[in-house]
C-alpha positions in Angstrom: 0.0 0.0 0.0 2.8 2.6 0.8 4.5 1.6 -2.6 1.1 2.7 -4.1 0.9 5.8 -2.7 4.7 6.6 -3.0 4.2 6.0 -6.9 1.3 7.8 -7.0 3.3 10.9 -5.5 6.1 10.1 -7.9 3.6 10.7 -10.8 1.9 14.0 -9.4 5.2 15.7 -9.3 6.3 14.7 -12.3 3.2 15.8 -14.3 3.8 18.9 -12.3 7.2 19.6 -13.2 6.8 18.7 -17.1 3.7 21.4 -17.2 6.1 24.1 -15.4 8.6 23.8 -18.1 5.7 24.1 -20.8 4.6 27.2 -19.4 8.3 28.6 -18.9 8.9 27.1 -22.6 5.3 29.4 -24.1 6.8 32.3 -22.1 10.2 32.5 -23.7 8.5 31.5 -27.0 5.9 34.7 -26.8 9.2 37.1 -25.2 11.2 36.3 -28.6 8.2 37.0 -30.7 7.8 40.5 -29.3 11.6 41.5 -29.5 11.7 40.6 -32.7 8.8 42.8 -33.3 10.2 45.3 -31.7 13.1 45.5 -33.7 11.6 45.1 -36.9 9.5 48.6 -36.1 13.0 50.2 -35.1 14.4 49.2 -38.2 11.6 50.3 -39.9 11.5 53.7 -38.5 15.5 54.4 -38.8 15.0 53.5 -42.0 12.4 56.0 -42.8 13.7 59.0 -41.1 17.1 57.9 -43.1 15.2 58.8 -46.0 14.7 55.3 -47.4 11.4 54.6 -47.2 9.0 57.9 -47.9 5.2 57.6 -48.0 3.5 58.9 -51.0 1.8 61.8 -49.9 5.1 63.0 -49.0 6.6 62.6 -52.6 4.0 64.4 -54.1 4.2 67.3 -51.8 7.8 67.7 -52.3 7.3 67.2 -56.0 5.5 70.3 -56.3 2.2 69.1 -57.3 -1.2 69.2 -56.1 -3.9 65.9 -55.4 -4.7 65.9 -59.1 -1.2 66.0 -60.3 -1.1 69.7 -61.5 2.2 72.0 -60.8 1.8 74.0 -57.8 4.2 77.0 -58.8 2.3 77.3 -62.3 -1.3 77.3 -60.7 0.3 80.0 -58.7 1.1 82.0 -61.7 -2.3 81.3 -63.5 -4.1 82.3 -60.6 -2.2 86.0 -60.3 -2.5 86.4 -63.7 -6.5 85.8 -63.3 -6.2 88.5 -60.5 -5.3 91.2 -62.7 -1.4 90.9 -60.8 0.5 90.0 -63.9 2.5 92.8 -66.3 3.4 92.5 -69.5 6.3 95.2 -69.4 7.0 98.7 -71.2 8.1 96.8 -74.3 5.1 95.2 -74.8 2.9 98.3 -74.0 4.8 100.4 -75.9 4.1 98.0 -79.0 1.0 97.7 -78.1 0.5 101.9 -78.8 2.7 101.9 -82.1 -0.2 99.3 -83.6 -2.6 101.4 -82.0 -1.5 104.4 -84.0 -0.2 102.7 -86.8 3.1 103.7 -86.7 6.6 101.9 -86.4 9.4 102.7 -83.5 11.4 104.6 -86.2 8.8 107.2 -87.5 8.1 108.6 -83.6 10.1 111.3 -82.1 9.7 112.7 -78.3 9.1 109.3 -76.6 8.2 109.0 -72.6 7.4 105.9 -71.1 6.3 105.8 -67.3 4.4 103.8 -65.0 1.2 105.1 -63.3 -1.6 103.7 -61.5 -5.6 104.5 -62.8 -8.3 103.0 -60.5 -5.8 100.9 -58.7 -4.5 99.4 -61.6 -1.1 99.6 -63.1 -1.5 101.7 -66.1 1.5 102.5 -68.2 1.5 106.1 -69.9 3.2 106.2 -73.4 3.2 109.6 -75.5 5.3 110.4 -78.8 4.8 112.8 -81.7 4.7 111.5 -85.3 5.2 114.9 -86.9 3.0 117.0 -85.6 0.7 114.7 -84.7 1.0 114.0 -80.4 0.1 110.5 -79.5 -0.8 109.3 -75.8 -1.7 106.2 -74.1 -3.0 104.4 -71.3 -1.8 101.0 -71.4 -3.0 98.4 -68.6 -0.3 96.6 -67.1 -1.9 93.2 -66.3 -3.2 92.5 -69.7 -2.1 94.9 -72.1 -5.2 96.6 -73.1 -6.0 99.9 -74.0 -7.2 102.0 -71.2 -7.1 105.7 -72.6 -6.2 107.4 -75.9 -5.7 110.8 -77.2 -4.2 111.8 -80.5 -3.9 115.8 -80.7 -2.2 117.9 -83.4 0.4 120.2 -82.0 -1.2 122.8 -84.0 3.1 124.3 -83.5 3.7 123.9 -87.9 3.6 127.7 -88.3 5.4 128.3 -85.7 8.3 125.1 -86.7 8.1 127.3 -89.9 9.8 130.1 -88.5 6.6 132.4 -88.6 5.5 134.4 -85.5 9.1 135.1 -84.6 8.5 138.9 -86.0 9.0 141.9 -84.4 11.6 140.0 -82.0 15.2 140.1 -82.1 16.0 135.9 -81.6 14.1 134.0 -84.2 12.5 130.8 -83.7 15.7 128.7 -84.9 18.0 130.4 -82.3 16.1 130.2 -79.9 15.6 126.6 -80.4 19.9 126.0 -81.2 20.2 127.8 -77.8 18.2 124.7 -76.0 19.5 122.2 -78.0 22.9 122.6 -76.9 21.9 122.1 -73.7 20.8 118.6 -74.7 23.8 116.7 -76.6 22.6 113.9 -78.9 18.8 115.9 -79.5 17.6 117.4 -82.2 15.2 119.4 -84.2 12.9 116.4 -84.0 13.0 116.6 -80.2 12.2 120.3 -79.3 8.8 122.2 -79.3 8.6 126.1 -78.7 6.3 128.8 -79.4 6.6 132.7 -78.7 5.0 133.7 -76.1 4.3 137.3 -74.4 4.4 137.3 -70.0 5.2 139.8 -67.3 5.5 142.7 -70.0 8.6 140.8 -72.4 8.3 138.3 -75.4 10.2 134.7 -74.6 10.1 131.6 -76.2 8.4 128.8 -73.8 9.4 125.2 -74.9 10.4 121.7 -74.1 12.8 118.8 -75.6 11.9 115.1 -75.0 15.0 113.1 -75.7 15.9 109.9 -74.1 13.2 109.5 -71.7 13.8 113.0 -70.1 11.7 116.3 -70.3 13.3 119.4 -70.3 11.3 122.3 -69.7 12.9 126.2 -70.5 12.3 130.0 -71.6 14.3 132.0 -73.7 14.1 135.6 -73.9 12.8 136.6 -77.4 14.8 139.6 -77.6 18.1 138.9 -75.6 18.3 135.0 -76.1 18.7 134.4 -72.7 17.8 130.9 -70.9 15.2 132.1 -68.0 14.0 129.1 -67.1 15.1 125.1 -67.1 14.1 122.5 -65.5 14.7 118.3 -65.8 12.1 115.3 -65.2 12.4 111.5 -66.0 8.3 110.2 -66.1 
């Protein structure tokens, strides 16, 4: 009877022992599993922020382009264009008022280009004579239209003539060598002046336009004096 229940013992702690090292076995099994899963997400992640792996989304942002594939910079572009923003440049307007009037670059004389702003646009203002014909424009910046026009004849032929200088001791063509040489490089082309009669004596009032500058003067009719100059860039 006590060798019965001896063996009996014998086989309880047996069972008990082989279902301890199961459990211990599971453990260990399960702790590998999640290291190694552990590690694969480190990996994963160096890897990423190494720049080796980059989702998708990403890419396309740095790519420049939108979710439906279009460039971002030239959307930009379109969309200040659409907002009246753009400007097609002083070249362009200025071509833009030679078709206008029907004229090429080398038949005007007295040229001025300048920038303004009309109604809170960007209007540029272009005037030049074509004889004695005065030409001048309003030329919107953003898409090249025209936004004002005025063509006006100097009514000054006479006066170009060398009439209207009587009774004065500096004709017209004096007068108008006088201003000239204040100007190198202009010419008859580039110089207005009429005879005029203020504060009790006779003086020619004029201006010369020549490379983008105005000058303003008065010559004294009788003594050929310069009483007045003045310069301006538009």
């Amino acid at each position: 009877m006590k060798k019965l229940i001896i063996a009996a013992i014998i086989t309880v702690m047996a069972a008990g022992v082989f279902t301890g090292c199961s459990d211990a076995g599971g453990q260990l099994t399960n702790t590998g599993r999640t290291g190694a899963a552990t590690q694969n997400m480190e990996t994963q992640n160096t890897e990423t922020e190494k720049g080796q792996s980059v989702p998708a989304q990403t890419q396309n942002t740095t790519g420049g382009q939108n979710a439906a594939g279009q460039n971002t910079a030239d959307t930009t572009v379109q969309n200040n264009t659409a907002a009246g923003q753009g400007d097609i440049g002083q070249d362009a307007a200025l071509k833009t008022a030679l078709d206008a009037a029907g004229v090429s670059e080398a038949d005007i004389t007295r040229l001025q280009v300048s920038e303004d702003r009309d109604d809170g646009r960007k209007v540029y203002d272009i005037r030049f004579d074509v004889g004695q014909t005065e030409y001048n424009y309003e030329i919107q910046a953003s898409d090249g239209q025209i936004f004002n026009s005025d063509v006006e004849n100097s009514g000054r032929a006479a006066m170009q003539n060398g009439q209207g200088s009587a009774n004065v001791a500096v004709s017209r063509e004096e007068a108008a060598a006088t201003a000239l040489a204040q100007v190198p490089g202009a010419t008859e082309n580039d110089i207005r002046l009429e005879l005029d009669y203020d504060d009790g004596r006779q003086k020619y009032d004029g201006n010369i336009i020549y490379n983008q500058m105005e000058y303003e003067f008065e010559i004294d009719a009788n003594s050929g004096e310069i009483l007045s100059w003045s310069e301006e860039r538009p």
